[in-house]
One Martini backbone bead per residue (centre of mass of N, CA, C, O) as a GRO file, in nm:
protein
  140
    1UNK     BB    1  18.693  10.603   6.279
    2UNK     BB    2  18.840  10.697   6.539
    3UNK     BB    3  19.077  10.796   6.428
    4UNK     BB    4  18.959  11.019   6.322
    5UNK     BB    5  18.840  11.160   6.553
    6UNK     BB    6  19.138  11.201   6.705
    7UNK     BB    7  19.245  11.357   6.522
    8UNK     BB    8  19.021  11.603   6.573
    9UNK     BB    9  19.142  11.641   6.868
   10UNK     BB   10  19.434  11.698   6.771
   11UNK     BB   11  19.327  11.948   6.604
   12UNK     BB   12  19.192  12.102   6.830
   13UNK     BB   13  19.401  12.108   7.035
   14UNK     BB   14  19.641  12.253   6.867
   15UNK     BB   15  19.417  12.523   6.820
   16UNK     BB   16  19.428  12.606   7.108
   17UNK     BB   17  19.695  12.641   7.162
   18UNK     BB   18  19.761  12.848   6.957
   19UNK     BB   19  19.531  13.062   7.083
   20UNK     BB   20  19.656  13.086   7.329
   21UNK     BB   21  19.916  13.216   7.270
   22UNK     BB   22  19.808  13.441   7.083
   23UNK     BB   23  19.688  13.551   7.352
   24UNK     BB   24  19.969  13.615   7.507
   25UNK     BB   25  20.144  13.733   7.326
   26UNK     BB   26  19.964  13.999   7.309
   27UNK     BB   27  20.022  14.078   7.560
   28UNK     BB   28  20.323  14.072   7.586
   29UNK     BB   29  20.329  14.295   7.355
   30UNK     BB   30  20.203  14.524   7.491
   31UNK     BB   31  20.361  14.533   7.772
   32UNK     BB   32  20.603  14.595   7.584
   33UNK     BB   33  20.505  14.853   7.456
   34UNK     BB   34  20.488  15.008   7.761
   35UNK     BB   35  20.722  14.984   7.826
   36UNK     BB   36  20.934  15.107   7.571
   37UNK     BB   37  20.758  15.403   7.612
   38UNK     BB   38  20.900  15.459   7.860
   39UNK     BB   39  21.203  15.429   7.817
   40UNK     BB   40  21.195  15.627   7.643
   41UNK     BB   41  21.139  15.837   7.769
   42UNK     BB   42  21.337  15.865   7.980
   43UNK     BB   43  21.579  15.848   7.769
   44UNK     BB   44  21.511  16.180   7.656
   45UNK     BB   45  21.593  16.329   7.903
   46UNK     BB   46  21.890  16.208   7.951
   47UNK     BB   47  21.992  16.273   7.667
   48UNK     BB   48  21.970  16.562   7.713
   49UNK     BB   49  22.121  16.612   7.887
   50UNK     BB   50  22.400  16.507   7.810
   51UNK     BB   51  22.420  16.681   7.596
   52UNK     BB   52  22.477  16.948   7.730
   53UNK     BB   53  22.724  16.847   7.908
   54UNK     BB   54  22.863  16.774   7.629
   55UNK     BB   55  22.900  17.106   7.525
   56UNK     BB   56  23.088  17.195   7.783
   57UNK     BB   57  23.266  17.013   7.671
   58UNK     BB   58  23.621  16.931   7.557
   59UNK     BB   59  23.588  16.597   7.342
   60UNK     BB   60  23.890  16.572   7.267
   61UNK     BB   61  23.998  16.539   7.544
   62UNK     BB   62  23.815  16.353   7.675
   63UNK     BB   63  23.890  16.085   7.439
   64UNK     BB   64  24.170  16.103   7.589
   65UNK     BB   65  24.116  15.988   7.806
   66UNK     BB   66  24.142  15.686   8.010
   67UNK     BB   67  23.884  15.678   8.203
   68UNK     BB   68  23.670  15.709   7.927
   69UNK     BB   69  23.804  15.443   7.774
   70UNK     BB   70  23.727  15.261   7.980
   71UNK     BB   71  23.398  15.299   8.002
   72UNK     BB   72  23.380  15.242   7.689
   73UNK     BB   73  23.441  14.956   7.745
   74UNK     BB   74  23.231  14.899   7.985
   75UNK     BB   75  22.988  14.996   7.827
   76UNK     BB   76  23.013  14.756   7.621
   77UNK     BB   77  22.978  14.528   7.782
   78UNK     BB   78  22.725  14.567   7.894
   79UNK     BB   79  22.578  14.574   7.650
   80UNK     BB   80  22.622  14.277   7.608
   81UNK     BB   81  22.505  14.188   7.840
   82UNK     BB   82  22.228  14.290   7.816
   83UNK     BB   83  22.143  14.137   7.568
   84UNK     BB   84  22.176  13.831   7.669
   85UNK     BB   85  21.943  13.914   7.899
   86UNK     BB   86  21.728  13.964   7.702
   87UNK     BB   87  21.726  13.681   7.520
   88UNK     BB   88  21.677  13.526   7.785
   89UNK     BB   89  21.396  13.657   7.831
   90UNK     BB   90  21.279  13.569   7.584
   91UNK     BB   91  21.310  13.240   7.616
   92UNK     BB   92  21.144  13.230   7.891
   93UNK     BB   93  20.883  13.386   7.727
   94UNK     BB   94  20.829  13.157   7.525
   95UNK     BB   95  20.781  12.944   7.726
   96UNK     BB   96  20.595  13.075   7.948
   97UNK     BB   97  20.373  13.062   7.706
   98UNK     BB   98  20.367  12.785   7.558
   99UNK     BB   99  20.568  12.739   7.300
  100UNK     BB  100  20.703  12.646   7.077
  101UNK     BB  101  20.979  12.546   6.906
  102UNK     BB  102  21.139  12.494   6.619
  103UNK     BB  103  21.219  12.201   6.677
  104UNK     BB  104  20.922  12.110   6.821
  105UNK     BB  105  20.784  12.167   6.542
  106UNK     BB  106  20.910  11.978   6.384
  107UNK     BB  107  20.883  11.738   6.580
  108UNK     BB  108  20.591  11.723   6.508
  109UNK     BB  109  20.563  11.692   6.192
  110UNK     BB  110  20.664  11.407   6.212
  111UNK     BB  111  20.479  11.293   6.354
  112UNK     BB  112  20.270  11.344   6.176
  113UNK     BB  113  20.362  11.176   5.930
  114UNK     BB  114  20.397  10.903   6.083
  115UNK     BB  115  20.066  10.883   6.173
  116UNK     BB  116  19.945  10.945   5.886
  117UNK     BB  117  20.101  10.702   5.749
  118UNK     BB  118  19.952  10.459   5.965
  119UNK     BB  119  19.672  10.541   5.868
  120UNK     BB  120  19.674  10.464   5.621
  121UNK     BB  121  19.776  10.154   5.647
  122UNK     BB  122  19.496  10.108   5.771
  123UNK     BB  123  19.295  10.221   5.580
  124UNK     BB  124  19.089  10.161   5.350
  125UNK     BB  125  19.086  10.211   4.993
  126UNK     BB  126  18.773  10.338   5.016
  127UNK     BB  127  18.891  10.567   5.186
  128UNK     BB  128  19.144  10.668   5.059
  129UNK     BB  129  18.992  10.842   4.884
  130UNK     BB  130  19.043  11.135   4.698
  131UNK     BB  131  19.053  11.425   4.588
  132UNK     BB  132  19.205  11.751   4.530
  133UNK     BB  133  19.063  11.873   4.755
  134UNK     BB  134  19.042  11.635   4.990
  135UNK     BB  135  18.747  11.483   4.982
  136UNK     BB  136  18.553  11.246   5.030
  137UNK     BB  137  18.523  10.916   4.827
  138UNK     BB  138  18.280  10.686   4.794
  139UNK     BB  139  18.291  10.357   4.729
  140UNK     BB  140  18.027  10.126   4.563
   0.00000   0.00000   0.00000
């Protein structure tokens, strides 16, 4: 019956672990909602601007220049390294809120796999009956 208990304190203490990430999980995507928002409103104004300043420009000259094709060069690059940096800064901010990968939960159900099984082989016959439902059913 011990084993039981500790089954029952593995499965509230992974309850609250998986509970306690889910509410910062949910903070932490409030805050990125905010940022977000923030981001987008500034970036909507500076769009205006660039429409307006490229409106006067004329644009098929502009794109035949080498130093503009270098720099959409340059800006394809920066986009490409500020992508991998915020990929980076996602996998640091899942890490920091204390959550498994998925590598990490496949190998705790392995784990929980094999002490299911070492539990069923230690239990008694008359224990380990079982209904469909899963509820336990003693034997007289």
């Amino acid at each position: 019956m011990a084993a039981n208990g500790k089954s029952r304190n593995l499965e509230s203490f992974v309850k609250q672990q998986l509970e306690g990430a889910q509410k910062r999980f949910g903070d932490l995507e409030q805050e990125a909602g905010k940022v977000f928002r923030t981001l987008k409103a500034r970036s909507k104004g500076q769009a205006r601007e660039v429409e307006k300043l490229l409106g006067q420009i004329n644009s098929d000259a502009l794109l035949e220049n080498p130093k503009v094709k270098e720099f959409g060069r340059k800006a394809t690059q920066v986009s490409t390294d500020l992508r991998k940096r915020l990929d980076g800064l996602q996998t640091k901010a899942v890490e920091a809120v204390g959550v498994a990968s998925q590598a990490q939960v496949k190998e705790l159900n392995r784990e929980l796999s094999r002490l299911s099984k070492k539990l069923d082989q230690l239990l008694p016959a008359s224990v380990k009956k079982v209904t469909s439902r899963g509820s336990r059913v003693s034997a007289s």
